[in-house]
Residue, then its C-alpha position, 0 to 999 in steps of 0.5 A: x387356407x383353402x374354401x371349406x365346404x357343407x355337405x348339401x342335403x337332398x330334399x325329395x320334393x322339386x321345382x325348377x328355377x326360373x333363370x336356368x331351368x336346375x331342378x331345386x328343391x322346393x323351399x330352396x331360397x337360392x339356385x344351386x346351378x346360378x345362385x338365383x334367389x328363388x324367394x325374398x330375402x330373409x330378414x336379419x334373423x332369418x338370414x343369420x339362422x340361414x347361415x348356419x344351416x345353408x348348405x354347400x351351393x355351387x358357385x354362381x355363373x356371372x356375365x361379364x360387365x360390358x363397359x361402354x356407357x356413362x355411370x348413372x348418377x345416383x340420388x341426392x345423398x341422405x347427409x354430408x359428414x364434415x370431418x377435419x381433414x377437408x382433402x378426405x371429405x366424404x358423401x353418403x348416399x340414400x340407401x334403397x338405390x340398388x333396390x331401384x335398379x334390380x326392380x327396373x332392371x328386371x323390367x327392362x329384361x327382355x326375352x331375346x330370341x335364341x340364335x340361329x342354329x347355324x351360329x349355335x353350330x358355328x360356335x361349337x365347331x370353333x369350341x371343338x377346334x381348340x378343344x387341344x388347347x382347353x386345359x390352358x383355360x382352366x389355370x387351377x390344378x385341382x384333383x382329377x382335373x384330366x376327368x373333368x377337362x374330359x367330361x367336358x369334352x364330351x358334352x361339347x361332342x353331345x353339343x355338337x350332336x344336338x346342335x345337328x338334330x337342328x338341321x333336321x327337316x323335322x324340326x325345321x317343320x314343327x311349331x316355331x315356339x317349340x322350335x325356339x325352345x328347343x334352340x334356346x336350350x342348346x344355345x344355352x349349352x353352348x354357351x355355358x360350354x365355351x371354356x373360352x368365355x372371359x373371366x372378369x375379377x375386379x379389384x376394389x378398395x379405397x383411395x391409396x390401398x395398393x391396388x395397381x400394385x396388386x393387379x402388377x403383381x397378378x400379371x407380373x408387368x410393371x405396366x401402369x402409371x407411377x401416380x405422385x402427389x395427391x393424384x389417384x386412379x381416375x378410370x376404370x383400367x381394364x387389363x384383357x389378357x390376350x394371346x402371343x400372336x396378338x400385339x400389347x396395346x392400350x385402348x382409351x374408350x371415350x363416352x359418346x357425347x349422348x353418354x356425356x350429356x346424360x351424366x351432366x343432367x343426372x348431376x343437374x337433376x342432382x343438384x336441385x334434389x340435394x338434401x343438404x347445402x353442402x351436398x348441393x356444393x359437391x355436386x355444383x363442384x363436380x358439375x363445373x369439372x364435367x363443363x370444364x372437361x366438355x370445353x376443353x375436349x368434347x370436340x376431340x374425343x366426345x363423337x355422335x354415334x361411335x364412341x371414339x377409342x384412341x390406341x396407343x403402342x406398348x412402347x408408348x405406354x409409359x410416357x402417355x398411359x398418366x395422361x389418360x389415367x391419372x386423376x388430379x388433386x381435387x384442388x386442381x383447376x386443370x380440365x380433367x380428361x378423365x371425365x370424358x374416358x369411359x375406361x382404359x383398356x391394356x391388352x398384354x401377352x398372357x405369359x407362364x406365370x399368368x393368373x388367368x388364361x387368354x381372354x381373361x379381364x381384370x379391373x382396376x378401379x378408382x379408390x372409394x371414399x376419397x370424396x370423388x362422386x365420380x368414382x363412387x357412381x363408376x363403383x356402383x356401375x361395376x359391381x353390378x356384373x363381376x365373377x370375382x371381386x378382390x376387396x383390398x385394404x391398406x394398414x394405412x386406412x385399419x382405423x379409417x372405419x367411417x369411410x372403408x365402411x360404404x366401400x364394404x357396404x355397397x360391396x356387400x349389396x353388390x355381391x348379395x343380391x341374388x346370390x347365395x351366401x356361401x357363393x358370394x363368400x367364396x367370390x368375395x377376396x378380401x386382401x390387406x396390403x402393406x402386412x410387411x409394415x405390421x413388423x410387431x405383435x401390437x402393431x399387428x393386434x392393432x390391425x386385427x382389432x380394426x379389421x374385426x369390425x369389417x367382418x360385420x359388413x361381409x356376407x354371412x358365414x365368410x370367415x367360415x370359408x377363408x382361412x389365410x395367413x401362414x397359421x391359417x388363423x385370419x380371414x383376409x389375405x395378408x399381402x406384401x403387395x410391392x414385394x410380390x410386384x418386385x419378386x414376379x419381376x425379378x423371376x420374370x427377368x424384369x429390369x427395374x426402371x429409375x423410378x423403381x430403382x430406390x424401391x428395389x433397394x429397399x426390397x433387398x434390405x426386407x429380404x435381408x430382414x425376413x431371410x430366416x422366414x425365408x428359410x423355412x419357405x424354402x429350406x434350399x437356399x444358401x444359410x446367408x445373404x448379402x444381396x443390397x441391391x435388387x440384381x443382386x437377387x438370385x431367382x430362388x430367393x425371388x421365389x422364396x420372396x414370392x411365397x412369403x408375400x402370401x400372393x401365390x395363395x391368393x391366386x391359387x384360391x382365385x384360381x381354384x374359385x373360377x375353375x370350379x365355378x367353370x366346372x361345378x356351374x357352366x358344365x353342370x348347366x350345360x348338362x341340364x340344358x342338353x338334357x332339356x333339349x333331348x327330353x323337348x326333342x323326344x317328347x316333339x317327335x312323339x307328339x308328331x308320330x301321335x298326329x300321324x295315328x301312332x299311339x303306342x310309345x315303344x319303339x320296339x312295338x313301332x318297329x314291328x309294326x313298321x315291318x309289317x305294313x306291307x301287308x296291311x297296305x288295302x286295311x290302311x287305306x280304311x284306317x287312313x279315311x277313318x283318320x281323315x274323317x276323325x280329323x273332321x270331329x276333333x276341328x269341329x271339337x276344337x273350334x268350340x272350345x275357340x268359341x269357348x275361349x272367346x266368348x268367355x273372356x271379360x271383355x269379349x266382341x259379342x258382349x260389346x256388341x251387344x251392350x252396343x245394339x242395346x244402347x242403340x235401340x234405346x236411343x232410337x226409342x229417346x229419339x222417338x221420344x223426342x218427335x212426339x211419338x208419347x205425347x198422347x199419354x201425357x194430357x192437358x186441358x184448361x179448367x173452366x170457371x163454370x165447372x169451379x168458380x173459386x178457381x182462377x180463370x187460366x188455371x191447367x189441368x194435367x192427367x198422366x197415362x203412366x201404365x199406358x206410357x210403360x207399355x208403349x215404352x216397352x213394345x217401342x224398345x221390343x220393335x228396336x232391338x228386333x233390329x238391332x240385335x243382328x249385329x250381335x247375333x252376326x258376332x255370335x255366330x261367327x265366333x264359332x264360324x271364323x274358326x270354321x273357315x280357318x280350319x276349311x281354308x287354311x287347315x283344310x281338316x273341314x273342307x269336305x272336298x280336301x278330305x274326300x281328296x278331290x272327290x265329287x259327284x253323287x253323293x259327295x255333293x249331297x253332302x256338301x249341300x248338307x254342310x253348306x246349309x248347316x252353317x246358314x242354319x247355325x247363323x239363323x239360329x244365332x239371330x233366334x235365340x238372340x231375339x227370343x232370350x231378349x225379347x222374353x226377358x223384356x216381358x218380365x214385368x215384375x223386373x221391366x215395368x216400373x211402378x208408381x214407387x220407382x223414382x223415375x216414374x215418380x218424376x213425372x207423375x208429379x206433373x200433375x201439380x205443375x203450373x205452367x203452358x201446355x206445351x212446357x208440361x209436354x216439354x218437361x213429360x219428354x225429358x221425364x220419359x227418358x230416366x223411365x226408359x232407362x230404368x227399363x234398359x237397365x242391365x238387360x244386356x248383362x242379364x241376357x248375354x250368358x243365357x244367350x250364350x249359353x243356349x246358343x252353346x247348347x244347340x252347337x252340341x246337339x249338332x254333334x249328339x242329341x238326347x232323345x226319348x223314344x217312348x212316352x214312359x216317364x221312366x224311360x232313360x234317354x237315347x243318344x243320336x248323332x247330330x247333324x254334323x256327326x250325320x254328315x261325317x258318317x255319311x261321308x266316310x260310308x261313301x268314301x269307303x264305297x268309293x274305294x272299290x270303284x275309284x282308282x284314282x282314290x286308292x292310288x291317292x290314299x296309297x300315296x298318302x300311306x307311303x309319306x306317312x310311313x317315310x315321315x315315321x321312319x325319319x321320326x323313329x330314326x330322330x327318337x332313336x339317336x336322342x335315346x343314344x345320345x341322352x346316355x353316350x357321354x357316361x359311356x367310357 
């Protein structure tokens, strides 16, 4: 009767899940914590195999769907199945939707920030406020139930502690990405701990299956429309149960006219995309019915920015809730209100005998596959978001496999996606309607064999975990969905309405018929009966009703479900969350007690230390201009690797730039090409008669200098670049220069006159000089070694001086044989110097950059130590050597050490400074003390 469970294994190896930071193990296809597939689904195989070995995850922690928008048409359909019956024609739709919109939901997910810590703490404190009241929302009496409500208790006090950690000058000071992370963290916590968060089940089936019926009986009121004729539920019908100090009314949500008008373009663009004649009809039918419902009250209800919401008073519902609820034959050429509702919402007192607690939403939505192309996007649309989903069939549909079985198919996609087997087996409830028509053993043999079927489209391993009925022995829920309706009504002291009048007969003449069942349910009731009419009925046998209509095991295994999804996952996440939280918040306060000098990590250690400062006070002022002055040495270190980081990138500034001078300095060479400046090298002559007299007089005569014309070539490229190189030897520099001044200006970590904490004269502006013309030098040598690597590189000959083979110089040495004017062999020797001039050019900028790079990188490290040889030995090993700026830091912290002894003013500063330091290490060491309390205060009893 009851959820079966697999003990779970514990591999030892780990990793962490993208979606809730729980710690799984590694291979692990789901999450355990919110059921997040971490791999690709298996294949078929693989997953039956996965079935039989998967072991016992916990249930997985859904938001609740948020209506408010237009169901998204879906694409055209595959096929369109004609069958007899014309009133019950159905449409298939292309499989590969659902992958569609899990890829683009994923891309349009966005990171939101966290909220601000005063709404995490004014969460909380709201949570603590009715902490008397928590067991009302945990409707399940499962064992141990106090201890559990009492764990959660505490961690909303660990919550609440870590929520205050935000208001601490500290963190409010650290880096905001940490800070975010850390509120992310325990807004998660808070989160997953507000016991008051809505659950939202939704019951699904097709067409006439009972189940307004069964959401009655859940709620015990007899609320909703008495629909006749060919008329089902046309809107999604929302019951939110609310609390007794809140009044019962009916909201209508109408779409906007934008949600509107996005649903007729999705079933226009449906129409031209449809597959087949009769799938283009269907659509064009419903494309009428939207214009129909658009012209008959889109200027009532369809507004611009807000969408409309009418609300209609408790004592209103039963005359007006068909008007907006009810869905007309299909036959029917009335506008259909329904097409412009987006859903109805009830708000009715959650009374004793309440399934779910106050907040709670059930939804009911329209039957599938009736042939309603609304009502199958309106499915779609739901499914996406559920905790919980009652699959409801009728024994008027058992042998009606075709069309229940694209109801079980998009249910089976909806509940497996992302989501292990086992959490969606035991979120899915499949519940048969109408049992107590199953009155013989071949009736019932008939509905198990046409339910058999179903159990292919279920989840893997569900009949594993539900075993229902009396013997225990079926894997739905057989139901008497209208008795149970009526047995709730009657112990709730519900009159019957007329319309119900004749139903409540009939109720009485069943329990006449099931009164020995009856007896074994409840052995204390009278031996006989002889109640014909429903008043007639007393409460223990409504009791007695109830329990044999199988909904009370329903609601206790639905119950049973949420509770320990609330317990097993929000809590068991709320507990990694904070325990993220104090982890990041310990490792801050660490990271900030390294930059303040503090290397040990035991507070023990810290603590002593901090009790005898006062004695170091004159050694801590040596030690604190030794910091300052390290802090010299690791902002230069740091913005090498800045240089690093920019120079080694694909696409770097000084790459471009120098591709950039290249280009430029060829094309100043093409330009000089173009005035003439070549011409010398190219020479034409006539050839007189004398000299040949079989040649025709007029004939010319061409001699081409092509060595000399690659060396001109060559020396003109030389003079460009030299110029044209100052620009990217600029870049060059100033990619370790600009983080330079970052760290003078703004961090003031290499600003001499900040370290030496306003200090000046003598020495002091020695040094400053020093450093000043140290950054002009590192500029000048930029322009070096750009120049010199460029410039030797270009003197390779064997790569930079094409020969008479190369093409290019080919071309124009085939000059010679050319006929014509002077003048148009010197035109044509220009256009031929160009492609030489290129195969000259061609990859020095890519094969200087890294050497450029690369040497200029070199000379910045011999600024902070050099290798030198002392003697002329060949065998002798090199000696290091402080650089220039290593010479300038020692330099500087030599005189500042001098200075203390004759500057007042310095000591009084650096004294300062100790004190600050020392109150900014006893708030850390009092903020790393509390998180060590509060990482082991809530398992302390």
């Amino acid at each position: 009767m009851q959820f079966t469970r697999q003990a779970q294994q514990q591999p030892q190896q780990l990793m962490t899940c993208p979606q809730c930071d729980n710690v799984v193990p590694i291979g692990a296809p789901f999450c355990n914590i919110c059921g997040t597939r971490l791999y690709p689904p298996p294949t078929t195989a693989q997953a039956s195999a996965a079935a039989a070995a998967s072991g016992a995850a916990a249930s997985a922690a859904t938001t609740p769907a948020q209506p408010g928008a237009a169901p998204t048409a879906p694409a055209p359909p595959d096929s369109y199945d004609e069958e007899e019956d014309e009133e019950e024609e159905d449409y298939e739709y292309e499989e590969g939707e659902e992958e569609e919109e899990g890829e683009s939901g994923k891309a349009t997910q966005t990171a939101a920030p966290p909220p601000a810590p005063g709404e995490i703490h004014s969460l909380l404190q709201r949570l603590e406020e009715q902490v008397g009241q928590i067991d009302v929302y945990f409707p399940a009496n499962l064992p141990d139930k106090a201890q559990k409500i009492n764990a959660w208790k505490k961690q909303l006090q660990r919550a609440s502690a870590c929520a205050r950690l935000l208001e601490r000058p500290q963190i409010q000071q650290i880096e905001s990405q940490q800070a975010l992370r850390l509120r992310h963290h325990i807004a998660e916590a808070a989160r997953a701990l507000d016991y008051t968060r809505e659950y939202t089940v939704k019951l699904v089936g097709h067409a006439g299956a009972g189940k307004s019926t069964l959401l009655a009986a859940l709620i015990g009121r007899d609320i909703f429309p008495r629909l006749a004729g060919g008329a089902v539920t046309g809107v999604r019908t929302r019951v939110r149960l609310c609390r007794d100090d809140e009044p019962e009314e009916m909201h209508v949500h109408f779409l906007t006219r934008a949600a509107f008008g996005h649903l007729l373009s999705q079933t226009q663009q449906a129409i031209k995309t449809a597959p087949t004649q009769k799938m283009r009809e269907a659509l064009a039918a419903e494309l009428n019915i939207l214009l129909k419902a658009s012209e008959a009250f889109g200027d009532t209800y369809l507004k611009d920015d807000q969408p409309y919401v009418e609300i209609v008073p408790r004592e209103r519902w039963k005359t007006e809730s068909r008007r907006y609820i009810e869905e007309p034959a299909r036959d029917s050429e009335e506008p259909r209100l329904t097409r412009v509702i987006d859903y109805v919402e009830y708000r009715v007192h959650a009374g004793p005998r309440s399934v779910l607690p106050p907040n709670s939403v059930l939804v009911d939505l329209p039957g599938g596959a009736a042939g309603q192309i609304y009502h199958d996007l309106m499915l779609r649309e739901e499914l996406k978001q559920v905790d919980a989903l009652l699959l409801v069939i009728g024994n008027n549909r058992f042998g009606d496999d075709e069309r229940i079985q694209r109801i079980f198919e998009e249910v089976r996609q909806a509940v497996l996606q992302n989501r292990a087997f086992d959490v969606a087996s035991r979120m899915l409830f499949l519940v048969v309607t109408h049992w107590d028509e199953i009155n013989s053993p071949a009736s019932q043999e008939k509905a198990l064999g046409s339910l058999r079927p179903f159990l292919r489209e279920l989840p893997p391993g569900y009949a594993s975990y539900h075993r229902h009925g009396s013997r225990h022995t079926y894997f739905f829920y057989p139901l008497r969905a209208l008795d149970a309706l009526l047995a709730t009504l009657g112990l709730a002291g519900t009159s019957l309405d007329e319309e119900r009048q004749q139903e409540g007969r009939e109720y009485a003449g069943r329990l006449l018929g099931v009164y020995p069942e009856l007896l074994k349910v409840a052995p204390s009731l009278p031996p006989t009966t002889s109640a014909q009419e429903f008043e007639q009925v007393t409460r223990e046998q409504h009791e007695a009703m109830l329990q044999y209509s199988g909904l009370p095991e329903l609601t206790h295994d639905l119950q049973v479900f949420l509770t320990e999804n609330r317990y097993e996952v929000q809590l068991r996440h709320a507990e990694t969350q904070l325990a993220m939280a104090l982890q990041l918040t310990e490792d801050l306060c660490w990271e900030q007690m390294s930059q303040l000098g503090v290397e040990s990590h035991d507070l023990q250690e810290l603590q002593q230390e901090m009790r005898s400062r006062q004695a170091r006070r004159s050694a801590a002022r040596f030690e604190h201009l030794q910091r300052r002055t390290n802090a010299m040495l690791d902002a230069w270190n740091d913005a090498l690797r800045q240089f690093d980081s920019a120079i080694s990138s694909e696409k770097s500034v000084f790459q471009r730039v120098l591709q950039t001078a290249h280009e430029r300095a060829a094309q100043r060479v093409k330009i000089r090409i173009t005035q003439g400046h070549f011409d010398h090298y190219i020479k034409v002559g006539n050839r007189r008669p004398e000299d040949s007299p079989a040649m025709e007089i007029g004939n010319r005569w061409t001699d081409i200098d092509g060595w000399g014309l690659i060396k001109a070539l060559r020396q003109s490229l030389c003079m460009a670049l030299e110029r044209e190189l100052n620009d990217p030897a600029r870049t060059l520099a100033e990619a370790f220069l600009m983080p330079i001044a970052y760290k003078e200006e703004v961090d003031g970590s290499l600003d001499i006159n900040r370290v030496a904490l306003g200090e000046f004269g003598g020495e002091l502006d020695e040094i400053q000089k020093a450093y000043n013309k140290l950054k002009r030098s590192i500029r000048e040598k930029a322009r070096d070694i750009c120049l010199y690597v460029t410039l030797g590189e270009l003197l390779n000959e064997e790569k930079y001086a094409p020969t008479r083979e190369n093409p290019a110089v080919g071309a124009l040495y085939r000059l010679t044989n050319a006929q014509g004017k002077a003048e148009e062999i010197i035109q044509q020797a220009r256009r031929l110097m160009a492609p030489i001039l290129d195969t000259i050019c061609n990859g020095l900028a890519r094969s200087t950059e890294q050497r450029i790079a690369r040497l200029f990188r070199y000379e910045l490290d011999k600024l902070q130590e050099r290798q030198v040889y002392d003697s002329d030995r060949l065998e002798a090993q090199p000696v290091s050597q402080n650089g220039t700026f290593s010479d300038i830091v020692t330099r500087l912290y030599s005189h500042l050490t001098e200075r203390v002894h004759t500057s007042e003013a310095l000591r009084q500063q650096l004294d300062n400074l100790q004190a600050q330091r020392e109150a900014a290490l006893d708030q850390w060491v009092d903020l790393i003390q509390e998180v060590e309390a509060l990482k082991t205060i809530h398992r302390q009893e």
